[in-house]
N, C-alpha and C positions, 0 to 999 in steps of 0.2 A: 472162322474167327470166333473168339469165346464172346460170347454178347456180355457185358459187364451191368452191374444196376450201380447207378451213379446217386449217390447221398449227400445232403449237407443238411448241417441243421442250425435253428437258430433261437437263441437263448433272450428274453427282455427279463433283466433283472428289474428286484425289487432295489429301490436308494432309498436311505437316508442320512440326514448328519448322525453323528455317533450321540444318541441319547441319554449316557453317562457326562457327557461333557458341553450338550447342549440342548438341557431341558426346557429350555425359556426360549430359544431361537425357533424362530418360522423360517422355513426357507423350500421355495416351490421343488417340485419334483421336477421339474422342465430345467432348473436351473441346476439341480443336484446332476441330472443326466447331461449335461450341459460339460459342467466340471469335472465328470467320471470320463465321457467321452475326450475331454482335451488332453487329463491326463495318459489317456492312453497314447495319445498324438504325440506329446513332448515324449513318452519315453522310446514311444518307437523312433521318433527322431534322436535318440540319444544312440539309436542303433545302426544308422546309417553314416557311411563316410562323408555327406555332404551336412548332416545333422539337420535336415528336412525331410518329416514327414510325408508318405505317397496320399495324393487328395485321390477321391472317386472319383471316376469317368462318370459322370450322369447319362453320356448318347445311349441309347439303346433301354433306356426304362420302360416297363409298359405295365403299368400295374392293372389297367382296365381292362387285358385281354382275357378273356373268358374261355372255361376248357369247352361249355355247352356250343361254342362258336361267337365268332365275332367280339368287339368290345361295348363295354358299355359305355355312352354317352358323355362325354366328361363334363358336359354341361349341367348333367345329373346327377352326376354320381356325388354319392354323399365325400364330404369335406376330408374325413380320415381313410379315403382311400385313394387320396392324390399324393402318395410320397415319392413324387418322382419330380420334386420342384428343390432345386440345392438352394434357396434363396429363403423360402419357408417350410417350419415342421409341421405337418400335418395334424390332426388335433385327434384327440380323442374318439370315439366314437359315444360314448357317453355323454363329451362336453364337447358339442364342434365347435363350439365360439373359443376356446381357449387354446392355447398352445405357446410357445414361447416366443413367437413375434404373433399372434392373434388376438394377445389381450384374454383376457375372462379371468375367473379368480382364482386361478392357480397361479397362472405369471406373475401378480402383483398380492399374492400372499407371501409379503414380506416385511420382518417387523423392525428391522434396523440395515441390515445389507446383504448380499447375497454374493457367496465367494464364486465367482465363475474365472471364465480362462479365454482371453482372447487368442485369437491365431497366434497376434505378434508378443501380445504381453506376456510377462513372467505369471509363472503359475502364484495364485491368491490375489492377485488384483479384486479388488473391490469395486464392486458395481451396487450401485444402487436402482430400489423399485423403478420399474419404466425405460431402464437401461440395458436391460440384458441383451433384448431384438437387434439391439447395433453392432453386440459384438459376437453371439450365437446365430448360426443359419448352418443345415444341413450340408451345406459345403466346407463348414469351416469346423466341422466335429465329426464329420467321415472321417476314415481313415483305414488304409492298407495295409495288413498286416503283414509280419515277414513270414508269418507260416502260413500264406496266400489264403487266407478268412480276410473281414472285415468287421470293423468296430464303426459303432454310429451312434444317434437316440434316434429312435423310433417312436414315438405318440408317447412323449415325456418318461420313454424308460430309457439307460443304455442298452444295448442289445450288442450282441457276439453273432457273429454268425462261420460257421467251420469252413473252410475250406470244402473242396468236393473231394469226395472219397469212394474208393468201392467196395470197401468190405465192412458188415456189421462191427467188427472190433476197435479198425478205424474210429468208426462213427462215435465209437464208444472213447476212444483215446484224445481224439481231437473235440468231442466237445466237453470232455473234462478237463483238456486244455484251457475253456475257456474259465474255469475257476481258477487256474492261476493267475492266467491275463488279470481277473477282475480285483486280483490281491495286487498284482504289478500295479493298476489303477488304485486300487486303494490306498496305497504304500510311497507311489507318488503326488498322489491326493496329500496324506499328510507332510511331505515331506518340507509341502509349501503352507502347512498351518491350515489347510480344510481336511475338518475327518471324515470321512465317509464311511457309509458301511454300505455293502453289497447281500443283495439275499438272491439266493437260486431258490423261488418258488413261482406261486400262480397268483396271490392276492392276498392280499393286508388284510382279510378279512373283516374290511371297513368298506365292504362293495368296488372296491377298484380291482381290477384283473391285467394280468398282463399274460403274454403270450410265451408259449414253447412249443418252434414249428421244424416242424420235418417235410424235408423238400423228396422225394424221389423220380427221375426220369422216366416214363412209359412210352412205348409205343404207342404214337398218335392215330395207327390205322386201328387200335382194340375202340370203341365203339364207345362214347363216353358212360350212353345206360350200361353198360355190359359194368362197366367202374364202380359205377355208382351203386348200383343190386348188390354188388358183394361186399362192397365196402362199408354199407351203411350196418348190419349186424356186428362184423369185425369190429368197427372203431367206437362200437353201442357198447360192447362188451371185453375189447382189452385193457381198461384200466386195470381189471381184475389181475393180470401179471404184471403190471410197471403202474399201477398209482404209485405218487409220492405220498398218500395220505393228510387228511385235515381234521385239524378241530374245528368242528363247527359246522352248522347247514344253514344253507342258505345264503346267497350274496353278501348278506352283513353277517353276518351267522349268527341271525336273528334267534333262533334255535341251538341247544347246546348237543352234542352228542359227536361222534367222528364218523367220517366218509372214505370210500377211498381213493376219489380224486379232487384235485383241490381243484381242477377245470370245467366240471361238472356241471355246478348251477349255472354256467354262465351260457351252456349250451342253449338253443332258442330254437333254430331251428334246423329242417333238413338241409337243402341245397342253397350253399349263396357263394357271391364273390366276397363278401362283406368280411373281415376278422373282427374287428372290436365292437361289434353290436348285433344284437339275434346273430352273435354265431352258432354256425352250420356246424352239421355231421359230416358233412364233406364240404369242402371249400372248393372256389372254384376256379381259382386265381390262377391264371398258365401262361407263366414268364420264366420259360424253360432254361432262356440263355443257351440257346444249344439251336441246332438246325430244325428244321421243320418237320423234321420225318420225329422228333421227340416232344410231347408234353411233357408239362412239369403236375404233378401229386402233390397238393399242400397241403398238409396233414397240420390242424391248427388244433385237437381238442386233445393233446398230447399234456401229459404233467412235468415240467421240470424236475430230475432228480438228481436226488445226489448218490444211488447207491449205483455204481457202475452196472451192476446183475442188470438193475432195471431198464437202463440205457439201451442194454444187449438185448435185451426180452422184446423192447419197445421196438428197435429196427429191427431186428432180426423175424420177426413175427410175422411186421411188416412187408417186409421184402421176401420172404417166402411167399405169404399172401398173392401178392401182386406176380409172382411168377407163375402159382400157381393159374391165376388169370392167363394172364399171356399162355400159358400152354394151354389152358382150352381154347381161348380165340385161335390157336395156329393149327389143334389139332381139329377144329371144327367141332369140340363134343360140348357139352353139358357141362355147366361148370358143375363139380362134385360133391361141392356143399351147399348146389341151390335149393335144396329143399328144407335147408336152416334157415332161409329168410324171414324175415320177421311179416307177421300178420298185423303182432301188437303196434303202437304208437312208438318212433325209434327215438323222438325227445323225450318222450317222459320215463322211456327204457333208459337211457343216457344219466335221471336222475335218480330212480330206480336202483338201477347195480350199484349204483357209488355209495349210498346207504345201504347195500346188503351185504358185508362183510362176514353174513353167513352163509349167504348164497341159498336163502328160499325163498327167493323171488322168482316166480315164472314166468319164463319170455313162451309166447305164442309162436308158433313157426310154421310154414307154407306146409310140413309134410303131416302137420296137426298134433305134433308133439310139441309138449313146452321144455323147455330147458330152462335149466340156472345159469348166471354167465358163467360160470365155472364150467357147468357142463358144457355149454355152446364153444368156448374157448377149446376144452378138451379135445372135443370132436372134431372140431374145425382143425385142430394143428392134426391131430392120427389121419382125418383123411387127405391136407396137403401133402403133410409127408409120403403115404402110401402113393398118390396120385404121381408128386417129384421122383418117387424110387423107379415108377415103371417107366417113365420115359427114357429118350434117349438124352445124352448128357448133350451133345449137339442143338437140342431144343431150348437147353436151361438158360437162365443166367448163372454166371458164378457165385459159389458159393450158395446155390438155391437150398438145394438140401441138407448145406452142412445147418445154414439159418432155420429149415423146418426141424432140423432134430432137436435145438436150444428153445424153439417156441415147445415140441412135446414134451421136453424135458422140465419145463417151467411149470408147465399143467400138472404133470405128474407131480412135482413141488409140492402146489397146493394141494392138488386132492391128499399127500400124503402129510400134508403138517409139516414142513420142513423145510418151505419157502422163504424162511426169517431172511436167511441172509443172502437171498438176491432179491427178493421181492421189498420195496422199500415200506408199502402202506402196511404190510406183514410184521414188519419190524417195529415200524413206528405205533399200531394198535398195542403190540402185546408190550411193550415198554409204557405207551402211555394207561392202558386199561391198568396196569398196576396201580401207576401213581392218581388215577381217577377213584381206584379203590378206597387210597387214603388220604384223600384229601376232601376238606368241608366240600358239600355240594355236586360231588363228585364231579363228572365233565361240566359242568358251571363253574367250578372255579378257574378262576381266572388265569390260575399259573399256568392251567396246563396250556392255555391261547397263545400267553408268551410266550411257552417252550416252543411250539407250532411255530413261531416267528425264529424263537432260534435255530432250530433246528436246521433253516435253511440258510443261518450266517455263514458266511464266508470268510469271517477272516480268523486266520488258524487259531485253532482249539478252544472257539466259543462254541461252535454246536456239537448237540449231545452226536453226531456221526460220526466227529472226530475222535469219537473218546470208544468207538463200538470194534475196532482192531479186528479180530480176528474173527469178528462172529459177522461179518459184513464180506463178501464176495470180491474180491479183488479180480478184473479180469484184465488189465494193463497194469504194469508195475509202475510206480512215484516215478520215478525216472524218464521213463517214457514218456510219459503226460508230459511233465515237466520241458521234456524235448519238443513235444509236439505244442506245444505256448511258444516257440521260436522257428522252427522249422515245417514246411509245409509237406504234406505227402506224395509220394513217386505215386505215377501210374496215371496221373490226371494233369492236366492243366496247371493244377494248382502250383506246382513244382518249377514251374517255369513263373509263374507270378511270385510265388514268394523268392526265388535267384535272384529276378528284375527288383524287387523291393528289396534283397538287403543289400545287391550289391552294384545294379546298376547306377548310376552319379546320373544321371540323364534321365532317369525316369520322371514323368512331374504327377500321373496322377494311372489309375489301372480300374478296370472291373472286372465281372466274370470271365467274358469273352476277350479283353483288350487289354492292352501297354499302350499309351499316351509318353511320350519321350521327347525330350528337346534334340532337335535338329540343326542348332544352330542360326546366328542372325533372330534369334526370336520366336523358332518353326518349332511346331511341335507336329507330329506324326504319329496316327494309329494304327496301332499293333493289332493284328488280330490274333488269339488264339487258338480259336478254332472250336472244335465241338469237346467237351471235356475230358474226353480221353483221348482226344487227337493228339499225336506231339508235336505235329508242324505249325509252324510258325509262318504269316507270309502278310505283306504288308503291302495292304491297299492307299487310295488319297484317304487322307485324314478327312 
């Protein structure tokens, strides 16, 4: 049986009201993700024959399980890492007092009213300051998509997240899906008189951050240090082929000049379960939704992009990566690039490469060579691949080496000058270092911070990606995206979640693993799924 590497990812955009049309209006971001997340609910309900949106299964959350073992204490754990409560949103990690039933001063920065969306109410309903907690709660702005992802707000962003998939192009197809979704929410945001705008990036560059996470499946017998040693150089040093690029350094970008990951400063530390505060190099969060014999890989220090190349570059790297792991644990040897490990400091490496977009910065490494991320990058994808070629295909997962040949292929890119058009932070420097040339002040001025915000607008032909056509990598065509915002992908799970959502009448609510369905007399009954690429279906008590 072909072992398969199971992907999903998940997107927290940036909200706000549309700033041409409303300069003078305050209105909280808890409350904007609020409205983004309903509208997505009405129109998926516009897409079902009962015209009732699919709610989340909450049974089975467990956000406290640690990959190191065991869970951590709920009594302890910090406030923004309980988002397994449908009733309250979890808060910030920055701000834990506030959140959108918690109070603090994001919820009640509001200067006249704030358009949100009840379950029952028509979309624009008007709420006012101190009102939103009655009619917003994580139960009541999940929602089930018909191409078996799910939409929600997650610590005051809306968030996407893809269905499960197994192949890097997937990955790449379905979560560019989710910029249409976000225009579908947009589009019916205004349709009821609130404007929204939607931004696919990493931070307002006013110190707030939000996330872009990559989930991948591992065998839970590979040993967590053996994960962790390899991983901690790899995820130090691939922004270098999929940053989305920033202006700015530093949390506030207190400092003017460009990076080339916008997730970069936010890093803190090595190993945690934590995502929105002293985030880790490696996260530690292991809520696989799958059987026991699989951990889940939460890859949190990823960049949001918009150039598809980078998407590719970004899992595909990834997931070679990790195979090449798993074949040393099976074959018993050495993993092949241990003697790349880092000697140096892997946070201040992490802030390091992202300011070195010429790459002579040197990283220290166990075999006492230093490398640049570029070279480390290099080397690391020529000896995965060499390592994937000599095995036997029976050891692999799918797709392992077709994914190591697009990571060496990227490498060679840069080393050769000619990564414009799939490498996004590649694109975005040589466009922006022009217009830094001639503009007062050069990266001080101001325009170029706002272009950085545009750049990651979403809604059609404000940002300068939309206008880059042909010099930008196309690895899915319009079409197919377009397909994959409605329909979910064969080979997984998903395909039977998104069936039951567009056309089951019975369904009342679904997660990873389950279908929740009415039974009649008032009975609802859980489905089980099964492990993600299982196809059976088989149904235990509820």
């Amino acid at each position: 049986m072909v072992n398969h590497r199971v992907v999903g990812l998940e997107t927290e955009y940036g909200v706000t009201l549309n700033p041409q049309v409303s300069s003078r209006q305050r209105v909280s971001a808890e409350a904007l993700s609020v409205a983004t997340a309903q509208a997505v609910r009405s129109w998926q309900a516009s897409l079902r024959p009962d015209g009732r949106a699919v709610a989340w299964d909450w049974a089975g959350e467990d956000p406290l399980a640690d990959m190191r073992g065991g869970h951590l204490d709920r009594a302890s754990a910090h406030p923004s890492l309980l988002t397994d409560n449908p009733e309250v949103f979890a808060p910030s990690g920055d701000n834990p007092g506030a959140g959108v039933t918690g109070g603090g001063a994001d919820s009640v920065a509001m200067s006249d009213a704030v358009a949100a969306f009840g379950d029952s109410a028509s979309l624009g309903a008007i709420v006012k300051p101190g009102e939103l907690g009655n009619l917003a709660s994580p139960m009541l702005t999940n929602v089930v998509l018909s191409n078996g992802g799910r939409f929600y707000v997650d610590h005051a962003h809306p968030e996407y997240a893809t269905p499960e998939v197994l192949t890097s192009v997937e990955a790449v197809t379905w979560d560019a899906a989710g910029e249409n979704i976000a225009r579908f929410a947009m589009t019916k945001a205004l349709d009821s008189g609130v404007d929204l705008v939607l931004y696919k990036n990493n931070t307002d560059s006013k110190g707030s951050a939000y996330g872009t996470h990559e989930n991948y499946l591992v065998p839970r017998q590979i040993p967590f240090d053996k994960i962790k040693g390899s991983l901690v150089p790899f995820l130090v040093t691939r922004p270098v082929i999929c940053g989305a690029g920033r202006v700015g350094l530093g949390q506030h970008s207190e400092n003017p000049g460009f990076q080339i990951s916008q997730r970069a400063d936010f890093v803190a530390d090595l190993v945690g379960l934590q995502t929105t505060f002293n985030r880790p190099i490696v996260n530690t969060r292991d809520e696989p939704h799958a059987s026991t014999s699989w951990r889940r890989l939460h890859v949190i220090n990823g960049d949001g992009n918009r150039f598809q190349g980078s998407i590719l570059a970004k899992v595909a790297s990834t997931r070679a990566w990790l195979a090449a792991i798993e074949l040393a644990d099976k074959l018993g040897v050495s993993f092949p690039a241990a003697g790349m490990y880092f000697t140096c400091d892997p946070v201040e490496a992490v802030w390091q490469v992202s300011r070195d977009f010429d790459f002579s910065t040197r990283l220290a490494c166990a075999d006492g060579r230093e490398r640049s991320a570029l070279d480390w990058q290099y080397e690391a994808a020529s000896r995965c691949a060499e390592f994937l070629a000599s095995a036997d295909t029976s050891l692999l997962t799918a797709g392992a080496r077709q994914d190591a040949q697009i990571w060496v292929d990227t490498t060679e890119m840069l080393r050769a000058g000619t990564a414009g058009a799939r490498v996004e932070w590649v694109a975005k420097h040589e466009l922006f270092s022009r217009l830094a040339a001639r503009l007062p002040g050069g990266w001080e001025n101001p325009k170029l911070a706002a272009l950085d915000i545009r750049w990651a607008d979403l809604r059609p032909g404000c940002s300068p990606v939309d206008k880059l056509g042909t010099r930008m990598e196309v690895i899915v065509p319009a079409n197919r995206v377009a397909a994959a915002a409605l329909q979910a992908p064969s080979g997984t799970r998903a395909a039977e979640r998104g069936k039951a959502v567009s056309e089951n009448p019975n369904l009342v609510a679904a997660s990873w693993n389950t279908l929740v369905v009415e039974t009649g007399q008032e009975q609802l009954r859980r489905l089980s799924l099964g492990d993600p690429i299982a196809s059976a279906l088989y149904i235990p008590e509820l």
